[in-house]
mmCIF file of the N, C-alpha and C atoms, coordinates in Angstrom:
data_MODEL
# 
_entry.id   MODEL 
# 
loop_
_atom_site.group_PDB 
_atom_site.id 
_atom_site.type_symbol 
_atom_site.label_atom_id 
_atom_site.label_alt_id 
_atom_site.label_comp_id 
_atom_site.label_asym_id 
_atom_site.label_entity_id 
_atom_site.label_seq_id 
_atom_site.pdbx_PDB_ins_code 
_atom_site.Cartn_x 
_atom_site.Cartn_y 
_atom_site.Cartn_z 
_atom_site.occupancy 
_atom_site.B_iso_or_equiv 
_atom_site.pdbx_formal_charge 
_atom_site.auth_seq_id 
_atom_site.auth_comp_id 
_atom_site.auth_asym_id 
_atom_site.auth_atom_id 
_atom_site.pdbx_PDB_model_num 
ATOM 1   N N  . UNK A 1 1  ? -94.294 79.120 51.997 1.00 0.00 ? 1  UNK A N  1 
ATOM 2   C CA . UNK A 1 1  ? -93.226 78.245 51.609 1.00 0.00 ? 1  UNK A CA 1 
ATOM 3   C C  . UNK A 1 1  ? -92.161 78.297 52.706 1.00 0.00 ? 1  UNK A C  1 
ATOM 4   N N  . UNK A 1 2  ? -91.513 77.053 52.956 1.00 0.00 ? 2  UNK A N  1 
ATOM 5   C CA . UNK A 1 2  ? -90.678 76.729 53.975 1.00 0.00 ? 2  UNK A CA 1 
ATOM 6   C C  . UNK A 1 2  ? -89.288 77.909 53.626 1.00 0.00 ? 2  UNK A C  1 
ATOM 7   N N  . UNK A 1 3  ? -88.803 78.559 54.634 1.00 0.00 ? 3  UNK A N  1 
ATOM 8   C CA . UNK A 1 3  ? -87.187 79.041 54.511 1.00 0.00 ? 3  UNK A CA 1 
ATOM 9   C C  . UNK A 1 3  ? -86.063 78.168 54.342 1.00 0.00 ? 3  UNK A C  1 
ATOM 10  N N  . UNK A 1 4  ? -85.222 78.319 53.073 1.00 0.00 ? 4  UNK A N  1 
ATOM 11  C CA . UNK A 1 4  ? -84.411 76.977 53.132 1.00 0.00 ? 4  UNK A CA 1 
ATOM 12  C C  . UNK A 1 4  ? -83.219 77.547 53.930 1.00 0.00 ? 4  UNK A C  1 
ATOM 13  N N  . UNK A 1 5  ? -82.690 76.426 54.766 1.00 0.00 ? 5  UNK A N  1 
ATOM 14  C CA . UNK A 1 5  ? -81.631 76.321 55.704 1.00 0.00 ? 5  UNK A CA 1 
ATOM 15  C C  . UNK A 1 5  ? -80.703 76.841 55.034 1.00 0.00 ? 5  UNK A C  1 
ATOM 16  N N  . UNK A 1 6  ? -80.133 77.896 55.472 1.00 0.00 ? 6  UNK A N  1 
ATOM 17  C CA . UNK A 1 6  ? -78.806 78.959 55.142 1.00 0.00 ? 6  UNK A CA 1 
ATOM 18  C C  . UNK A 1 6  ? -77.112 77.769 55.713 1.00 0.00 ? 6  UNK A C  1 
ATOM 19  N N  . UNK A 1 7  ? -76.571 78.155 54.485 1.00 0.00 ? 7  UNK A N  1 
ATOM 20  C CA . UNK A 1 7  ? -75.095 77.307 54.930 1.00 0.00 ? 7  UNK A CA 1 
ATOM 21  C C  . UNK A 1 7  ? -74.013 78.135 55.420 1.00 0.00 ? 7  UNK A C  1 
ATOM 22  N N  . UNK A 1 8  ? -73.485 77.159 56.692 1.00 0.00 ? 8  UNK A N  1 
ATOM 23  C CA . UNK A 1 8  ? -72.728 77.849 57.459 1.00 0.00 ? 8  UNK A CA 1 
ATOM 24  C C  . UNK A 1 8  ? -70.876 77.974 56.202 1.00 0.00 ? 8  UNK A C  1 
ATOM 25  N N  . UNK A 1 9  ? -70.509 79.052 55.638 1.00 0.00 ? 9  UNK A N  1 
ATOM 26  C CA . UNK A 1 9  ? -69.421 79.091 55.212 1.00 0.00 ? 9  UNK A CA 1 
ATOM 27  C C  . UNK A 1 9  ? -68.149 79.208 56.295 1.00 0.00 ? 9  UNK A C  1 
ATOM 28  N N  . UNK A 1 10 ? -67.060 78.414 56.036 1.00 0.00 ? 10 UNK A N  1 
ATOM 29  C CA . UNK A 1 10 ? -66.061 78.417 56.988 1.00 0.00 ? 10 UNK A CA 1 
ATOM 30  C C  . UNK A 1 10 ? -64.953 79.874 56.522 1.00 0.00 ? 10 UNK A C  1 
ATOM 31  N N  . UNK A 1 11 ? -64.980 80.062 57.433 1.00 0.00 ? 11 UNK A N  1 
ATOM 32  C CA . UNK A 1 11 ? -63.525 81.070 57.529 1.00 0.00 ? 11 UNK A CA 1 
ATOM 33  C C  . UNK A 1 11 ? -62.503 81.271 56.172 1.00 0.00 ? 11 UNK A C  1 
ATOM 34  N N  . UNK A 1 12 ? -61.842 81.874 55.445 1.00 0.00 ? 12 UNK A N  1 
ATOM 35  C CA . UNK A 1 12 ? -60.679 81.787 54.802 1.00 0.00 ? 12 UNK A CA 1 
ATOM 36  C C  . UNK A 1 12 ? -59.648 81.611 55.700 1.00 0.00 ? 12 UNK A C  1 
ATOM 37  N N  . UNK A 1 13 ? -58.860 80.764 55.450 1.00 0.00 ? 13 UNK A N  1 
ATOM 38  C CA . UNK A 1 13 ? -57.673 80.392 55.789 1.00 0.00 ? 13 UNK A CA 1 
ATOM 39  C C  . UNK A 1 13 ? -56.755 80.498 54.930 1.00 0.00 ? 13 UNK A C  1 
ATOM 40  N N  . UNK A 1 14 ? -55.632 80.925 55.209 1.00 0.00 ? 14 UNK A N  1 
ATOM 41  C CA . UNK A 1 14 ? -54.885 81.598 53.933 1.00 0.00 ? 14 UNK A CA 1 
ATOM 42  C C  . UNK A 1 14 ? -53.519 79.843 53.997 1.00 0.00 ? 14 UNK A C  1 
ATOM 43  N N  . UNK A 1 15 ? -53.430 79.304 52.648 1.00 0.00 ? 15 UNK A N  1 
ATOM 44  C CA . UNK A 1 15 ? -52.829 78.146 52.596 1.00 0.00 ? 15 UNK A CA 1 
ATOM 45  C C  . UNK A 1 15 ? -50.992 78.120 53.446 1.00 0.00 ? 15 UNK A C  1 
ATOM 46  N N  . UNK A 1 16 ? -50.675 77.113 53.907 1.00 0.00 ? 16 UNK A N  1 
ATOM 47  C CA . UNK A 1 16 ? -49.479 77.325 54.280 1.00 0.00 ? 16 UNK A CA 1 
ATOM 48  C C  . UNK A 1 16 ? -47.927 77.441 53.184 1.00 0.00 ? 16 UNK A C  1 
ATOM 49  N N  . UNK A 1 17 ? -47.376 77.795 53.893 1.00 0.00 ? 17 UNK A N  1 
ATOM 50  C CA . UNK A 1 17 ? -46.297 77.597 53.031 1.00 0.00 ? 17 UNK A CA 1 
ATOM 51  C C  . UNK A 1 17 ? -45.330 76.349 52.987 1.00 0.00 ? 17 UNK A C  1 
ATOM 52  N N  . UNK A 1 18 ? -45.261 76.068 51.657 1.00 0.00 ? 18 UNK A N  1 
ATOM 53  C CA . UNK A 1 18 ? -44.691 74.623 51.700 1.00 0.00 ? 18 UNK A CA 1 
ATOM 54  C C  . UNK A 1 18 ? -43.647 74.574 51.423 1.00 0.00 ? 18 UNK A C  1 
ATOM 55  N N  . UNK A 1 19 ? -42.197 73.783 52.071 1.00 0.00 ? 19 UNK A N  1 
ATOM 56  C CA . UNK A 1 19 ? -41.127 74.030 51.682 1.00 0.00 ? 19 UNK A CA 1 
ATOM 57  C C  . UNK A 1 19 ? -40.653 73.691 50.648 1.00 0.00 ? 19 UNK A C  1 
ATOM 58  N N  . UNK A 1 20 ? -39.522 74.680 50.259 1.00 0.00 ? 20 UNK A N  1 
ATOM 59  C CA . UNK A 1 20 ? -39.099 73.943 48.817 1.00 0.00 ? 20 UNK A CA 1 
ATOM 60  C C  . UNK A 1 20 ? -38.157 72.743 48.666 1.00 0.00 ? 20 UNK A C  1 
ATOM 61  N N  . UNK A 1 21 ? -38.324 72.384 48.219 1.00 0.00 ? 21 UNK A N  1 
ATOM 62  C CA . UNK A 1 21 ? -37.518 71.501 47.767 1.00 0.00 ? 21 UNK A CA 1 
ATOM 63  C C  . UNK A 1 21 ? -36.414 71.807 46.852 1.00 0.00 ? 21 UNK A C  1 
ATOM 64  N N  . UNK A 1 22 ? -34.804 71.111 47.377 1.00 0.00 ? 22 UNK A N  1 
ATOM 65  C CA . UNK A 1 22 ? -33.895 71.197 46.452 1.00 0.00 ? 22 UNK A CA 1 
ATOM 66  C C  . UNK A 1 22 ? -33.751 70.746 45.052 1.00 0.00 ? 22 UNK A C  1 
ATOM 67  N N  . UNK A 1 23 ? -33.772 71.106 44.425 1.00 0.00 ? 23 UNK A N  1 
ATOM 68  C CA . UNK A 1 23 ? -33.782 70.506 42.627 1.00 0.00 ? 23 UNK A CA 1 
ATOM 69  C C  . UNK A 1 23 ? -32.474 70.182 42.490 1.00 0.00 ? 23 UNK A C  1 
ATOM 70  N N  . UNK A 1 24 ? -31.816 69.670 41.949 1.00 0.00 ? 24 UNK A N  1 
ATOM 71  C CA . UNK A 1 24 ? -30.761 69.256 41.172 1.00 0.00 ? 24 UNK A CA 1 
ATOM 72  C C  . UNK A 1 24 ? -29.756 68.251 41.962 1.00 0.00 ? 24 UNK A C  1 
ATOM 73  N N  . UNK A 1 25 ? -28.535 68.121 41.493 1.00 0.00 ? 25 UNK A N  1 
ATOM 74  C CA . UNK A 1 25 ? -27.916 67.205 42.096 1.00 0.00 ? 25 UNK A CA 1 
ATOM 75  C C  . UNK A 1 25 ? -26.780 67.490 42.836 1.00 0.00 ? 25 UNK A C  1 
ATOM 76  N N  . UNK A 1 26 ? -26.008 66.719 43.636 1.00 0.00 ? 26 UNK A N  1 
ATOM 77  C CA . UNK A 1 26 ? -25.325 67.344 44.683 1.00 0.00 ? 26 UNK A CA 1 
ATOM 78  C C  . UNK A 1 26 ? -24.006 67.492 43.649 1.00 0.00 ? 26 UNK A C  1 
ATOM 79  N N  . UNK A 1 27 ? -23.013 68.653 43.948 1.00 0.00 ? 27 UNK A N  1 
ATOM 80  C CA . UNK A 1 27 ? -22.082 68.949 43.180 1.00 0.00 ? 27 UNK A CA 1 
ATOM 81  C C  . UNK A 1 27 ? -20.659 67.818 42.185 1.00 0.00 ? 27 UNK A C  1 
ATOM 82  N N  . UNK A 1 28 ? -20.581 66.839 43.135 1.00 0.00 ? 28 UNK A N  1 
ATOM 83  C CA . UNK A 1 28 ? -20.041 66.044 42.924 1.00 0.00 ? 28 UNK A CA 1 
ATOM 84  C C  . UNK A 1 28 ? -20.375 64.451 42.102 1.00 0.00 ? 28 UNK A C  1 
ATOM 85  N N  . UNK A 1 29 ? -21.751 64.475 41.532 1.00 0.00 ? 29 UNK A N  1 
ATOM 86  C CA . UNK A 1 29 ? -22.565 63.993 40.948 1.00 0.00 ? 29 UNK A CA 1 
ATOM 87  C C  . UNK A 1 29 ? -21.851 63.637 39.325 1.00 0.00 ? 29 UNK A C  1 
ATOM 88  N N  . UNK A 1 30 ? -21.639 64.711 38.747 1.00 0.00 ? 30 UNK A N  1 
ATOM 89  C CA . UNK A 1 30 ? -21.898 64.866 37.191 1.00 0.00 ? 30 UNK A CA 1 
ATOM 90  C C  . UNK A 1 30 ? -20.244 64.054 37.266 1.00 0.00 ? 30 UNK A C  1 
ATOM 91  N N  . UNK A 1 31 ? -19.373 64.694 37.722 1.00 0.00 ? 31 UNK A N  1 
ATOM 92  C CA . UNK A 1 31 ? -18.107 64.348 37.900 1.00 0.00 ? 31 UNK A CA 1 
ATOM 93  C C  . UNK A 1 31 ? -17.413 62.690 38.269 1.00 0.00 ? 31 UNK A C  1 
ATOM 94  N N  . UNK A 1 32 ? -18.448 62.276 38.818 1.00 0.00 ? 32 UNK A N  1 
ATOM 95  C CA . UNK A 1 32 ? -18.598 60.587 39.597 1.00 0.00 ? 32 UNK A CA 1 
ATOM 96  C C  . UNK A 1 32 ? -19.350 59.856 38.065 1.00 0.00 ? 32 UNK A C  1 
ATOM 97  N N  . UNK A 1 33 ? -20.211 60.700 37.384 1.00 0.00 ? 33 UNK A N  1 
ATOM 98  C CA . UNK A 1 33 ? -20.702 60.000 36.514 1.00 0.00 ? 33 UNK A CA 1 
ATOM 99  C C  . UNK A 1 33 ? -20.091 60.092 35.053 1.00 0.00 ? 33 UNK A C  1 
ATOM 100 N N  . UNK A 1 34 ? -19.832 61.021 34.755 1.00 0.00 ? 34 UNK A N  1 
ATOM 101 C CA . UNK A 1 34 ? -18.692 61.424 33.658 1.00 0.00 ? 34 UNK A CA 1 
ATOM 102 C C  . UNK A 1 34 ? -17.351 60.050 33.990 1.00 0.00 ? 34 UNK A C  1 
ATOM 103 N N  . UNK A 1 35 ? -16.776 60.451 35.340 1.00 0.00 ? 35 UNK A N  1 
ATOM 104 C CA . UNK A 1 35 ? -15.851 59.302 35.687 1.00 0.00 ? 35 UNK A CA 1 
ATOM 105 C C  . UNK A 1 35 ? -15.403 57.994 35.922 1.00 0.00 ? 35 UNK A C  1 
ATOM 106 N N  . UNK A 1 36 ? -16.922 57.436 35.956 1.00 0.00 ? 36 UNK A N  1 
ATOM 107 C CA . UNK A 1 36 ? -17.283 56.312 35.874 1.00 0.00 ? 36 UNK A CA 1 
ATOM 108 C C  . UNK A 1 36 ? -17.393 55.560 34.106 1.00 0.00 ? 36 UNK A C  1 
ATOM 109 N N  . UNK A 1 37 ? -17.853 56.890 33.233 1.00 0.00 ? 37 UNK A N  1 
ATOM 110 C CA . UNK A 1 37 ? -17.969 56.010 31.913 1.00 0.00 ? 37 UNK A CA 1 
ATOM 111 C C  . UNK A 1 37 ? -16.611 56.288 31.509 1.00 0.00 ? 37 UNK A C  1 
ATOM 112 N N  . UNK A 1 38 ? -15.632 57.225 31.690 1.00 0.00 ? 38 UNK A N  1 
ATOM 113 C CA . UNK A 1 38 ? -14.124 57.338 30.750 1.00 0.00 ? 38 UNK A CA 1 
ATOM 114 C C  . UNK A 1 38 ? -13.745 56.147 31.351 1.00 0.00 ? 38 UNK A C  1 
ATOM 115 N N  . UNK A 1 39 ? -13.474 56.080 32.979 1.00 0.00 ? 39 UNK A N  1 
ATOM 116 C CA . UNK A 1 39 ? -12.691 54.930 33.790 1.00 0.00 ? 39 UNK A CA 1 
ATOM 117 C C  . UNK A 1 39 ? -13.445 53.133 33.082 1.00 0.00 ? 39 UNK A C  1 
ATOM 118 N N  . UNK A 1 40 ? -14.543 53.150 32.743 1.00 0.00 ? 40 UNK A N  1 
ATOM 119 C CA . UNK A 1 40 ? -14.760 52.011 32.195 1.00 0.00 ? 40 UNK A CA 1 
ATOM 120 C C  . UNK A 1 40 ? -14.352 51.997 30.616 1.00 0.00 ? 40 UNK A C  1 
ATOM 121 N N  . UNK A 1 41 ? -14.254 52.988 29.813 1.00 0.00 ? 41 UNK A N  1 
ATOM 122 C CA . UNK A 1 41 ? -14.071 53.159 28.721 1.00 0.00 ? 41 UNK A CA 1 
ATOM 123 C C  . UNK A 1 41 ? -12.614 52.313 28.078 1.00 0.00 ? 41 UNK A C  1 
ATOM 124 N N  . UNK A 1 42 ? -11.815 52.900 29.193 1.00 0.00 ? 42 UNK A N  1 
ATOM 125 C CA . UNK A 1 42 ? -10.293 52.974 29.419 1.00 0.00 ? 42 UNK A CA 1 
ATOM 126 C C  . UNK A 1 42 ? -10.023 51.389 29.724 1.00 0.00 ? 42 UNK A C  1 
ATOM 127 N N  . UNK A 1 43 ? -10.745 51.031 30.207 1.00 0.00 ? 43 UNK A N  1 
ATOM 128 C CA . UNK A 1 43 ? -10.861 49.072 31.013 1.00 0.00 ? 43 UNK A CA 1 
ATOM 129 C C  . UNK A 1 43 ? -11.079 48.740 29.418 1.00 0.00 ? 43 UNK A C  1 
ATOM 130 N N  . UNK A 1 44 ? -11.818 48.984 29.321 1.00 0.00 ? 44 UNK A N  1 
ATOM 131 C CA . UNK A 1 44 ? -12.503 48.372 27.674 1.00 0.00 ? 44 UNK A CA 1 
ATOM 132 C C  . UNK A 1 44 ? -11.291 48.039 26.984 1.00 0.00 ? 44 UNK A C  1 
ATOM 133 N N  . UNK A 1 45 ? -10.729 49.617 26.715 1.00 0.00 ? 45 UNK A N  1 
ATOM 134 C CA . UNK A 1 45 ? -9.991  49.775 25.886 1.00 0.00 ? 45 UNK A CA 1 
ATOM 135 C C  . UNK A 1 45 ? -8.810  48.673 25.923 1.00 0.00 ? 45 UNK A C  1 
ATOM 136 N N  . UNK A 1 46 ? -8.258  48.578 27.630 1.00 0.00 ? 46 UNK A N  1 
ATOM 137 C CA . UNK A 1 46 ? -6.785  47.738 28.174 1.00 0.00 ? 46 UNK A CA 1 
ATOM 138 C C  . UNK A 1 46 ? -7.099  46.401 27.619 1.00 0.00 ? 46 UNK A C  1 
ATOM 139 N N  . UNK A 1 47 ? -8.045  45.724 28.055 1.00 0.00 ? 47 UNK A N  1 
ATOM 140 C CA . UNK A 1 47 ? -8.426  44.515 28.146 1.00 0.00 ? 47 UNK A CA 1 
ATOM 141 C C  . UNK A 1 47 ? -8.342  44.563 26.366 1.00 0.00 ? 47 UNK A C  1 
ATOM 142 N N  . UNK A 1 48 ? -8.728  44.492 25.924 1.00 0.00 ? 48 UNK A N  1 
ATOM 143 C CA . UNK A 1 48 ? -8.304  44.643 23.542 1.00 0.00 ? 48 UNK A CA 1 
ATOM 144 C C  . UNK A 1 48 ? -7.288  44.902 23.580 1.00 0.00 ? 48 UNK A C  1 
ATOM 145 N N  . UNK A 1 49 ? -6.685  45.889 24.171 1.00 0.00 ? 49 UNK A N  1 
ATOM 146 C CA . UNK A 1 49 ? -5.103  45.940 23.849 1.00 0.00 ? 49 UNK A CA 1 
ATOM 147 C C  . UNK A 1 49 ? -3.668  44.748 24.197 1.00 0.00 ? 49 UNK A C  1 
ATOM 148 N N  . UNK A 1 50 ? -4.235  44.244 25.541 1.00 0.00 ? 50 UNK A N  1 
ATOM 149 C CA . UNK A 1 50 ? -3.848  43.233 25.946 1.00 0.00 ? 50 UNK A CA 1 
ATOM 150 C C  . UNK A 1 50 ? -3.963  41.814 25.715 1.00 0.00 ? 50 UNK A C  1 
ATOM 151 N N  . UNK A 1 51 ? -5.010  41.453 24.867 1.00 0.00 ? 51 UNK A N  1 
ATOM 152 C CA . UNK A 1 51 ? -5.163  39.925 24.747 1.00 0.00 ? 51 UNK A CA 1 
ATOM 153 C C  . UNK A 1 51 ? -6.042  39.636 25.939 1.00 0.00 ? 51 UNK A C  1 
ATOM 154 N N  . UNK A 1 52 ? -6.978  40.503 26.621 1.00 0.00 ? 52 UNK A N  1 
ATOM 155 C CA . UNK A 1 52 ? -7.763  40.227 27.811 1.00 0.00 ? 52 UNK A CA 1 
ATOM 156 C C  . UNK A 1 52 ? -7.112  39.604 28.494 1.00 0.00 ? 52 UNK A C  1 
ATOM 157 N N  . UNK A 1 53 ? -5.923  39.767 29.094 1.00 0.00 ? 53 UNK A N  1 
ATOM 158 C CA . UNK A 1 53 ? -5.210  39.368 30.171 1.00 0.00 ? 53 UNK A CA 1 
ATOM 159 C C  . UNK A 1 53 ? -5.017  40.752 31.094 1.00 0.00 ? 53 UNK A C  1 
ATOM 160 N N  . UNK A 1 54 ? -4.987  41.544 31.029 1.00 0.00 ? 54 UNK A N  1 
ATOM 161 C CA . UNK A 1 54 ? -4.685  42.520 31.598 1.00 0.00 ? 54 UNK A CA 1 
ATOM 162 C C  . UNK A 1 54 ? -6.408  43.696 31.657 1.00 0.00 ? 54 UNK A C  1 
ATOM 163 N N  . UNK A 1 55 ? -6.742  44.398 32.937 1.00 0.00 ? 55 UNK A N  1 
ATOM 164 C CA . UNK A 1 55 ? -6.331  44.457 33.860 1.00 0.00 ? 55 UNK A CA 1 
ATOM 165 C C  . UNK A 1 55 ? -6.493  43.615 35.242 1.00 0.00 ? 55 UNK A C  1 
ATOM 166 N N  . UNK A 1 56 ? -6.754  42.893 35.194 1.00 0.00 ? 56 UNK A N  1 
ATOM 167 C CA . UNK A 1 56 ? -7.137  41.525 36.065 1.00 0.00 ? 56 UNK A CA 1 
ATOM 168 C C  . UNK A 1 56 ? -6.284  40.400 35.546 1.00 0.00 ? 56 UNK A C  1 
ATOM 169 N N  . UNK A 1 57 ? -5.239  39.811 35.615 1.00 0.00 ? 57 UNK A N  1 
ATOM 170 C CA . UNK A 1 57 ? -4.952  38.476 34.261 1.00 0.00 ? 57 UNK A CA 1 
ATOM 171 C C  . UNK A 1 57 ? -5.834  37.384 35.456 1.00 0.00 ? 57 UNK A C  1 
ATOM 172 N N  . UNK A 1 58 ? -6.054  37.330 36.221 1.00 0.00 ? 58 UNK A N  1 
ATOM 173 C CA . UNK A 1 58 ? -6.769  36.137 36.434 1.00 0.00 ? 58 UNK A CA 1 
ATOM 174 C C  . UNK A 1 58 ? -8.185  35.633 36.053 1.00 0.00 ? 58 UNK A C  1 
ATOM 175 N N  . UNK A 1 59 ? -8.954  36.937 35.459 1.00 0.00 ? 59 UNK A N  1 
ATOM 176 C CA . UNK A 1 59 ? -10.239 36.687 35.154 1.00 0.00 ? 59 UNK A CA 1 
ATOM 177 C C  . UNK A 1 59 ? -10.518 36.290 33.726 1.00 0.00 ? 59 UNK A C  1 
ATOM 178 N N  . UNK A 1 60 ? -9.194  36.626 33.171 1.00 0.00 ? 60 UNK A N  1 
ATOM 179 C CA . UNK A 1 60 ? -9.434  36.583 31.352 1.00 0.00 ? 60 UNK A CA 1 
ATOM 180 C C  . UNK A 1 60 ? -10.540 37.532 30.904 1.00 0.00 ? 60 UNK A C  1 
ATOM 181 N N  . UNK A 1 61 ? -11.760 37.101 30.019 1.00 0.00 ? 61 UNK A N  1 
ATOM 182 C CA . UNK A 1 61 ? -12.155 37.732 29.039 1.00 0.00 ? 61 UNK A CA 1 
ATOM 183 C C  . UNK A 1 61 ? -13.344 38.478 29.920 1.00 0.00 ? 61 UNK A C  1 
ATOM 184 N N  . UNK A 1 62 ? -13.233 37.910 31.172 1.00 0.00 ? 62 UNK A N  1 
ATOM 185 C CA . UNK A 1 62 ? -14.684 38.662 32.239 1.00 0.00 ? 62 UNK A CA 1 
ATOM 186 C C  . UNK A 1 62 ? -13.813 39.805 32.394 1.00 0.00 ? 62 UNK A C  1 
ATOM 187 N N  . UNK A 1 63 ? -13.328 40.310 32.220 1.00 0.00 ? 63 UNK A N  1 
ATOM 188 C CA . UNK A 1 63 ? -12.187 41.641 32.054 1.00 0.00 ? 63 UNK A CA 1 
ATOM 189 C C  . UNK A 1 63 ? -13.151 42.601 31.241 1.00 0.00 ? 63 UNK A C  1 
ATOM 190 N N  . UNK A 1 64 ? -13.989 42.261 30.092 1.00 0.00 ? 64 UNK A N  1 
ATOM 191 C CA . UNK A 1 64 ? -14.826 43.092 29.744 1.00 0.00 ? 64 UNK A CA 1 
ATOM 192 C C  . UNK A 1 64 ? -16.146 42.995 29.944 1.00 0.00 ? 64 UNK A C  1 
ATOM 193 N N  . UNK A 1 65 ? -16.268 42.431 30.992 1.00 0.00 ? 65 UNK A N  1 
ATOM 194 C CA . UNK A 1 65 ? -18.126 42.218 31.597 1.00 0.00 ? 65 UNK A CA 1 
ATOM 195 C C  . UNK A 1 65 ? -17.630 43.790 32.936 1.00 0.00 ? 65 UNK A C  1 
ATOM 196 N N  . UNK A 1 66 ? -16.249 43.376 33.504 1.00 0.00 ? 66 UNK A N  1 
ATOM 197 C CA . UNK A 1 66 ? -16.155 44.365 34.583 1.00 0.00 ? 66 UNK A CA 1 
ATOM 198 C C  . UNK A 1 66 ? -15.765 46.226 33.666 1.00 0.00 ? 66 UNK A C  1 
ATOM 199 N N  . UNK A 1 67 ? -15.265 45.962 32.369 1.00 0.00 ? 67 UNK A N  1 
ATOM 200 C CA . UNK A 1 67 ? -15.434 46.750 31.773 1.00 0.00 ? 67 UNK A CA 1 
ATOM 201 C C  . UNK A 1 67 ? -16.864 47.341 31.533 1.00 0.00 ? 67 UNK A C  1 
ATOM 202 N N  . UNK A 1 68 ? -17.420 46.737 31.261 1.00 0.00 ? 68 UNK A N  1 
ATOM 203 C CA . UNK A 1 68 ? -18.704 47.330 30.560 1.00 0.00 ? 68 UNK A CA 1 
ATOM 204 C C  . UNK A 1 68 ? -20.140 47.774 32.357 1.00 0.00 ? 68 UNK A C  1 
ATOM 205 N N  . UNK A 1 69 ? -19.331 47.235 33.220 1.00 0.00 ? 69 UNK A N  1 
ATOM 206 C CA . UNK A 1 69 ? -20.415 47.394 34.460 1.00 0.00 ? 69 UNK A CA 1 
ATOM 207 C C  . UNK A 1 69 ? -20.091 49.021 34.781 1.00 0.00 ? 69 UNK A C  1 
ATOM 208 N N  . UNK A 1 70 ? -19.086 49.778 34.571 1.00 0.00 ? 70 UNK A N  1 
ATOM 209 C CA . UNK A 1 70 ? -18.720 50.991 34.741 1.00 0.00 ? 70 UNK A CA 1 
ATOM 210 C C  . UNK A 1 70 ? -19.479 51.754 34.438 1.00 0.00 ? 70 UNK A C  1 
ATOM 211 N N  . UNK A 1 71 ? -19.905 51.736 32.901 1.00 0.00 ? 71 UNK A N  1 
ATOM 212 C CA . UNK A 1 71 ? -20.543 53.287 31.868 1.00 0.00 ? 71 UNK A CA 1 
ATOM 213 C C  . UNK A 1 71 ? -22.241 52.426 32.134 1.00 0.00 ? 71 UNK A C  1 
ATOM 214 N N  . UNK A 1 72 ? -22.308 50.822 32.493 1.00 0.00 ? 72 UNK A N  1 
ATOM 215 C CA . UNK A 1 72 ? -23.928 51.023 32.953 1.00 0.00 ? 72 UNK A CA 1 
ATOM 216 C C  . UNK A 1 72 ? -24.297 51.462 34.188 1.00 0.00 ? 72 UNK A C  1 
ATOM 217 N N  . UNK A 1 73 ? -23.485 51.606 35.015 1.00 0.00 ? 73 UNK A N  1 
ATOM 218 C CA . UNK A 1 73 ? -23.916 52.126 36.652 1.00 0.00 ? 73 UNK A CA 1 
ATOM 219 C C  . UNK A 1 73 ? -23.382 53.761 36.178 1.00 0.00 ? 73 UNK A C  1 
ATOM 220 N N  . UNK A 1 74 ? -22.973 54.263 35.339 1.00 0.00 ? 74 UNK A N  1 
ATOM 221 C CA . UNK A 1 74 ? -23.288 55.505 34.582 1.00 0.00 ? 74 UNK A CA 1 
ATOM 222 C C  . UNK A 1 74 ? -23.855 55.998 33.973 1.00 0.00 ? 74 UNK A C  1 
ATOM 223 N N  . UNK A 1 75 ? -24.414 55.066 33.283 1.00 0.00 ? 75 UNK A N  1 
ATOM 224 C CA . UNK A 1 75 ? -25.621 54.896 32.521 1.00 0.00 ? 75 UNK A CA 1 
ATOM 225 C C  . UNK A 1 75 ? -27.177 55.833 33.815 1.00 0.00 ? 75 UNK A C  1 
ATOM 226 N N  . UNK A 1 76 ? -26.998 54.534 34.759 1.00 0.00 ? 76 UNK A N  1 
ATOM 227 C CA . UNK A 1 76 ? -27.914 54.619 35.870 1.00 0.00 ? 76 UNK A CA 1 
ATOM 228 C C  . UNK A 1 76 ? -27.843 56.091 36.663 1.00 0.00 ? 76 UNK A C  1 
ATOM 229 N N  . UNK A 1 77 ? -26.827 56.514 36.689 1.00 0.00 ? 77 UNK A N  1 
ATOM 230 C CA . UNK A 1 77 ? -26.934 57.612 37.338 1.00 0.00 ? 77 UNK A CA 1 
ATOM 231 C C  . UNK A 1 77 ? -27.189 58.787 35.883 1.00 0.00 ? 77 UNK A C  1 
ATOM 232 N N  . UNK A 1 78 ? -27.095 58.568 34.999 1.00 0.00 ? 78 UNK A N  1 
ATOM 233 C CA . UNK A 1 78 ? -27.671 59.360 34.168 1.00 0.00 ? 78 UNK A CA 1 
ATOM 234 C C  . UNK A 1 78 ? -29.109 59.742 33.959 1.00 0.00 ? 78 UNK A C  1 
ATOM 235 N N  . UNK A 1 79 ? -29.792 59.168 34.227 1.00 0.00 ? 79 UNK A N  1 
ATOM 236 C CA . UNK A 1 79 ? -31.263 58.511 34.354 1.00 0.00 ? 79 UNK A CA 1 
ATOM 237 C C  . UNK A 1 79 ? -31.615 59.379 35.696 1.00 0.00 ? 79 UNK A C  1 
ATOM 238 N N  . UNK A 1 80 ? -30.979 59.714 36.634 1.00 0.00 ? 80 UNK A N  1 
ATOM 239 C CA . UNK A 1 80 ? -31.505 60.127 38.029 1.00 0.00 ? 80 UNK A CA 1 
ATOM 240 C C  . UNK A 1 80 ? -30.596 61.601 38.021 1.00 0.00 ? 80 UNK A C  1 
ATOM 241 N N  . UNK A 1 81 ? -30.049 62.162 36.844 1.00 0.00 ? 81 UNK A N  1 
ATOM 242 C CA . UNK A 1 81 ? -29.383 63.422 36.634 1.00 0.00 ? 81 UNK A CA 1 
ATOM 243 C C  . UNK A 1 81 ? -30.421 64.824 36.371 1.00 0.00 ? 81 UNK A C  1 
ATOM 244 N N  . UNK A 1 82 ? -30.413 65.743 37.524 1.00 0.00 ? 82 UNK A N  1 
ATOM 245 C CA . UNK A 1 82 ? -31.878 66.679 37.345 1.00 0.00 ? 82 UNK A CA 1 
ATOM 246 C C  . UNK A 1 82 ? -30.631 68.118 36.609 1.00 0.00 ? 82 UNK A C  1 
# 
């Protein structure tokens, strides 16, 4: 009976080391996002208190569309908070 062909095994190579990676978010993060929903909160709030003339009087009632764009681009960074 024929000898079956022996397999050449390669070397161990011991795996590299892979860098780590930073986890979390840069310090000033939570603070920008916290600040973003009171500071829109507070718009909300002016614009009802005022008759939506105030804080913009030229825009009128889009006074609370620019209100409400605050706590969703807070929203957004909530979503990307490790």
């Amino acid at each position: 009976m024929p000898k079956s062909r022996t397999r050449k095994k390669a070397h161990y190579t011991a795996p590299q080391e892979k860098a780590v990676a930073k986890i979390g978010n840069p310090s000033w993060f939570i603070p920008v996002m916290v600040g973003l929903l009171v500071f829109g909160l507070a718009w909300i709030v002016v614009t009802y208190l005022t008759g939506f003339n105030y804080p913009i009087p030229s825009i009128g009632a889009w006074n609370l569309a620019v209100g409400f764009a605050f706590p969703l681009v807070s929203l957004g960074m909530a979503t990307r908070w490790r």
